[in-house]
VOPAGU-2260 file (C-alpha; in pm, 1 decimal, decimal comma):
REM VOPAGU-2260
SITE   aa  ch    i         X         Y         Z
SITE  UNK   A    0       0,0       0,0       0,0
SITE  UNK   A    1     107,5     354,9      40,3
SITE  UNK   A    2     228,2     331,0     436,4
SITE  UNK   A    3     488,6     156,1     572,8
SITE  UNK   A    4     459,1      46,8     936,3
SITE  UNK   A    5     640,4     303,8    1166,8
SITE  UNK   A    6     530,9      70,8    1478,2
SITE  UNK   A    7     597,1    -331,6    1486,4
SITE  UNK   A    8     217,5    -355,0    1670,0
SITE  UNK   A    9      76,7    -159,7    1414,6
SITE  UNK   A   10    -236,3    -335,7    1178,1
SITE  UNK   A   11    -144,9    -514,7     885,4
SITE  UNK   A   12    -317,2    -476,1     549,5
SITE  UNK   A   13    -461,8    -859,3     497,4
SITE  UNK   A   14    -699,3    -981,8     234,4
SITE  UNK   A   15    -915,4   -1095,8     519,7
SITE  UNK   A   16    -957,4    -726,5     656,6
SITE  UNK   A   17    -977,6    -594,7     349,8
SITE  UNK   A   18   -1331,9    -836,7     255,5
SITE  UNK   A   19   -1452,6    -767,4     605,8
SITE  UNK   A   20   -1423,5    -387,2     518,0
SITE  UNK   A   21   -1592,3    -435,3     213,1
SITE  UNK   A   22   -1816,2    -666,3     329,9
SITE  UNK   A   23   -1881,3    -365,8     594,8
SITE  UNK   A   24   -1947,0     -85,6     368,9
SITE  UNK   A   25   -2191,1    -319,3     184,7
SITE  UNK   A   26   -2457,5    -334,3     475,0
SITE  UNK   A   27   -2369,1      -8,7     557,7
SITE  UNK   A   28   -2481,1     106,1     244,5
SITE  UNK   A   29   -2827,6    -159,8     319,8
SITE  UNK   A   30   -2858,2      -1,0     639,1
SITE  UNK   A   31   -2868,4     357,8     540,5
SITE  UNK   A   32   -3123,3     300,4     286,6
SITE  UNK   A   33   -3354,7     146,8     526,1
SITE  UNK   A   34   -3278,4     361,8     796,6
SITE  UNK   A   35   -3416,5     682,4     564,4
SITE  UNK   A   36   -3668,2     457,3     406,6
SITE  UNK   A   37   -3831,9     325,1     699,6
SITE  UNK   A   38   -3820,8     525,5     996,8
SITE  UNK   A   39   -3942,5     856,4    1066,5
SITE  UNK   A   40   -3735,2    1137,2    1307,8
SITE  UNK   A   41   -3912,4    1125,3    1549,6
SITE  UNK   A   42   -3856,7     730,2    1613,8
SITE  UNK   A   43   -3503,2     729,8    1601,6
SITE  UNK   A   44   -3475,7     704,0    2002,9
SITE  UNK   A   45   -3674,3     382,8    1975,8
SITE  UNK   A   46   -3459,8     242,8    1688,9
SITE  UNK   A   47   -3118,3     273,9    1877,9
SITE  UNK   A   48   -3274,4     148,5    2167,7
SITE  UNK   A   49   -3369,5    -130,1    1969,9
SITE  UNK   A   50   -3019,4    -176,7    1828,9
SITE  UNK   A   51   -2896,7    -119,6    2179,1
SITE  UNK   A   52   -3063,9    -448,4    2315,8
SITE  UNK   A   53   -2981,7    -629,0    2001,9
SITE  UNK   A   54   -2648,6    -562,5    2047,6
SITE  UNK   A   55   -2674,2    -665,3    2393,3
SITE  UNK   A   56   -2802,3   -1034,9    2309,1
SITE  UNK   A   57   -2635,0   -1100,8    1995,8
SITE  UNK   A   58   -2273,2    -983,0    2138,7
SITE  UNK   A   59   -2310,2   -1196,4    2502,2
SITE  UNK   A   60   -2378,5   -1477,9    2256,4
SITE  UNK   A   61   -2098,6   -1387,6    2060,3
SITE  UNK   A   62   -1886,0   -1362,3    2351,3
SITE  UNK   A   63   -1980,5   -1637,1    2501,4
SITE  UNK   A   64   -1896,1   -1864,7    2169,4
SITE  UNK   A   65   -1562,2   -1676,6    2162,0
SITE  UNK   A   66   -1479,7   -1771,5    2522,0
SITE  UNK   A   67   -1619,1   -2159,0    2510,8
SITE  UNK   A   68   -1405,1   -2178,9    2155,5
SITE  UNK   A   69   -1133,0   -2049,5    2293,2
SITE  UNK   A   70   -1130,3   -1793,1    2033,0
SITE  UNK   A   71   -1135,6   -1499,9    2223,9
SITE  UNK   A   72   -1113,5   -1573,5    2631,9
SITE  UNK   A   73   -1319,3   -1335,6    2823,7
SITE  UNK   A   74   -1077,7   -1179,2    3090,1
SITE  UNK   A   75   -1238,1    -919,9    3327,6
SITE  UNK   A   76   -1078,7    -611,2    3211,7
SITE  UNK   A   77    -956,2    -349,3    3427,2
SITE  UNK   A   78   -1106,3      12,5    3572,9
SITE  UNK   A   79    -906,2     162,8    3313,5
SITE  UNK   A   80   -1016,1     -26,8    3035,2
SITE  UNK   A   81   -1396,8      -5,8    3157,8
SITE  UNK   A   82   -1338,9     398,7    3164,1
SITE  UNK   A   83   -1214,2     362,3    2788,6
SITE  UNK   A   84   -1453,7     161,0    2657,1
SITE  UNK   A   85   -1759,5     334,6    2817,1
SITE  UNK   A   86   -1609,9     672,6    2692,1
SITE  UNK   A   87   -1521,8     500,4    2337,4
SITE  UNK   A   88   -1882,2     373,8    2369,8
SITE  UNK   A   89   -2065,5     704,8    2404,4
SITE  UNK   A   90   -1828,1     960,2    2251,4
SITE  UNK   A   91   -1693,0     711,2    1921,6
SITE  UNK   A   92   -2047,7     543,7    1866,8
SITE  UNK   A   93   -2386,1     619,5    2036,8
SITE  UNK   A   94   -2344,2     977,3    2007,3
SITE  UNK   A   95   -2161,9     987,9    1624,9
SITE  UNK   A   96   -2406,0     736,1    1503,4
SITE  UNK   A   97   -2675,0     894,5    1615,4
SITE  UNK   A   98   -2598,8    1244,5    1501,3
SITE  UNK   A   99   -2534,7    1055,7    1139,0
SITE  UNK   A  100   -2858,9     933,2    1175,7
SITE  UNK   A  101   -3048,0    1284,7    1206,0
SITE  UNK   A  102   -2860,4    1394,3     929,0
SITE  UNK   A  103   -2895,2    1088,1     717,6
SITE  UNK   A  104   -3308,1    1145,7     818,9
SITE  UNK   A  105   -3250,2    1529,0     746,8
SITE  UNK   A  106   -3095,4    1484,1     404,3
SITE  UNK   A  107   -3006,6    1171,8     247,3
SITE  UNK   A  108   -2816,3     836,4     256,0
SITE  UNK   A  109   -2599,2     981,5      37,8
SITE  UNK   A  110   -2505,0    1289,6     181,6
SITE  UNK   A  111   -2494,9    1131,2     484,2
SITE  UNK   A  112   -2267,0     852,3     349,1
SITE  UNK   A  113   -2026,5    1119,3     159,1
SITE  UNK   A  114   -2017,7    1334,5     484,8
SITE  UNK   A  115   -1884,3    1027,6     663,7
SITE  UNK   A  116   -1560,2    1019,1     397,4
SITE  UNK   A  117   -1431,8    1258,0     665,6
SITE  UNK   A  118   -1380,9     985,6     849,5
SITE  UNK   A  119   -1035,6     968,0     596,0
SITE  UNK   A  120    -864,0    1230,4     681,7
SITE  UNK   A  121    -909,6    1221,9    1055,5
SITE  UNK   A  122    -808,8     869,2    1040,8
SITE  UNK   A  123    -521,5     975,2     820,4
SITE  UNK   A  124    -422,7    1251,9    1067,4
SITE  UNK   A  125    -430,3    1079,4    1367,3
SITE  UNK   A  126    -250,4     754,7    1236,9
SITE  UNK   A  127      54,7     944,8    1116,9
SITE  UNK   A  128      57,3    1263,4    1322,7
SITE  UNK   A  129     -92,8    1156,0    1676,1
SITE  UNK   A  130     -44,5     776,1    1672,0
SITE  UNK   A  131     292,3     807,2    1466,5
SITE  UNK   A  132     234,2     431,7    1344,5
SITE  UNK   A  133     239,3     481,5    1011,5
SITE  UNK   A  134     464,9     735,6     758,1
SITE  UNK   A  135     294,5     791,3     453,7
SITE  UNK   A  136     411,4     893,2     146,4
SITE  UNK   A  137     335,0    1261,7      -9,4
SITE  UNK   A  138      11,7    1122,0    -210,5
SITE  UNK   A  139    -159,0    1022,0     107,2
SITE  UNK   A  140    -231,8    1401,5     273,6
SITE  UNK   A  141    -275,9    1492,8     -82,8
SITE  UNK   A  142    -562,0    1223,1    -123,1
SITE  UNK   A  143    -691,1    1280,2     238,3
SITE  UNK   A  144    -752,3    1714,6     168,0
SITE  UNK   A  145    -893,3    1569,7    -219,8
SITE  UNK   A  146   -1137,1    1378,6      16,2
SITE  UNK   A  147   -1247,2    1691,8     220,2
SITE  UNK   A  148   -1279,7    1910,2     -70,5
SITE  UNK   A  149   -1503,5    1667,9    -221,8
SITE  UNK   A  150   -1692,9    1629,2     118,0
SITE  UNK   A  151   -1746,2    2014,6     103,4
SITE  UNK   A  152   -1847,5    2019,3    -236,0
SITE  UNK   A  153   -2125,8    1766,8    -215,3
SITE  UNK   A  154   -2289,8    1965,9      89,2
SITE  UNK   A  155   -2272,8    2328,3    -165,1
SITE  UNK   A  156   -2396,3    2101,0    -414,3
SITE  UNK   A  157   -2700,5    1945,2    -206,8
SITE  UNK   A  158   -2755,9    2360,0     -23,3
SITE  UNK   A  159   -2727,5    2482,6    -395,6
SITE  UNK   A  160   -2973,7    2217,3    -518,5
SITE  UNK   A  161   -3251,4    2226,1    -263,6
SITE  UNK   A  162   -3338,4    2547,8    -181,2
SITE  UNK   A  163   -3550,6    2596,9     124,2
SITE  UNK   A  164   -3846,4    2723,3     142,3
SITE  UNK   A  165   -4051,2    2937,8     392,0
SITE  UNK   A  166   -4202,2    2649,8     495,3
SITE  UNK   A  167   -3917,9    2515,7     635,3
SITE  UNK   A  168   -3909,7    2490,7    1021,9
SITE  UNK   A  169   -3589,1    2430,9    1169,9
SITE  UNK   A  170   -3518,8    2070,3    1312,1
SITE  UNK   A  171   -3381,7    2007,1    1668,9
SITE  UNK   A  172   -3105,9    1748,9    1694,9
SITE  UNK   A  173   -3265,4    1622,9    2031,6
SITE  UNK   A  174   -3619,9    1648,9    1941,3
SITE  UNK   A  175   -3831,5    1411,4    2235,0
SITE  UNK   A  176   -3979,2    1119,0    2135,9
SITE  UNK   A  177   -4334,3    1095,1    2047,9
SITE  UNK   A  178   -4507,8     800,8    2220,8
């Protein structure tokens, strides 16, 4: 690829990542569809409360077939690693998928999608400048601002295209569920 490994522990690029991550962006692509297809703003408390307790189940399963495999042993981690994982929990998922959602509900999948390609150049940032575990060559920064400036130019594009209207009322991100 276009990185060499700065750190010994750092990932390496494998065929079997690289299906899983397509494999990924696949039913990403499914979910985003049926997220804007099928549920309405005002629902979307219910829905990740929904995929809250299915996460629940399905991963103690998992977990539980990882530990009686021998796969992955379950290991009680420490106070540390709780504090991490709750605050990777809330800051790196519930809250970032759920403020993807509103704006996946408030636009589009695919602005939505596109707006995610951000994702790039943070990653790209804080894997070579934060991390340090990877130096990349001179076409990976280049590719990473090509990446924003095409993030920026879809949302002029989708402002330019729909203009609104004085109908419009303005949409709170934390709008209370209807029951």
């Amino acid at each position: 690829g276009g990185s060499r490994s700065t750190d010994p522990r750092a990932p390496k690029d494998t065929l079997v990542g690289e299906a899983t991550a397509l494999g990924s962006a696949i039913a990403y692509g499914f979910f985003s569809n049926g997220l804007a297809a099928h549920v309405r703003p005002q629902d979307m408390s219910a829905v990740w409360g929904y995929m809250g307790l299915l996460s629940i189940a399905l991963g103690s399963v998992l977990m539980a077939l990882g530990h009686l495999t021998g796969l992955e042993p379950f290991e009680v981690p420490s106070r540390k690693a709780v504090g991490i994982m709750l605050l990777n929990g809330f800051l790196g998922t519930s809250i970032s998928d759920y403020v993807w959602a509103r704006g996946l509900l408030l636009t589009s999948p695919l602005v939505a999608t596109v707006a995610l390609n951000m994702s790039i150049p943070v990653s790209f940032f804080v894997d070579a400048v934060v991390l340090r575990q990877h130096a990349f060559s001179w076409t990976a920064p280049l590719g990473a601002f090509l990446v924003f400036l095409g993030v920026v130019a879809g949302g002029v594009e989708e402002t330019m295209r729909e203009p609104a209207t004085s109908t419009d009322r303005p949409v709170e991100l934390w709008e209370p569920c209807e029951a």
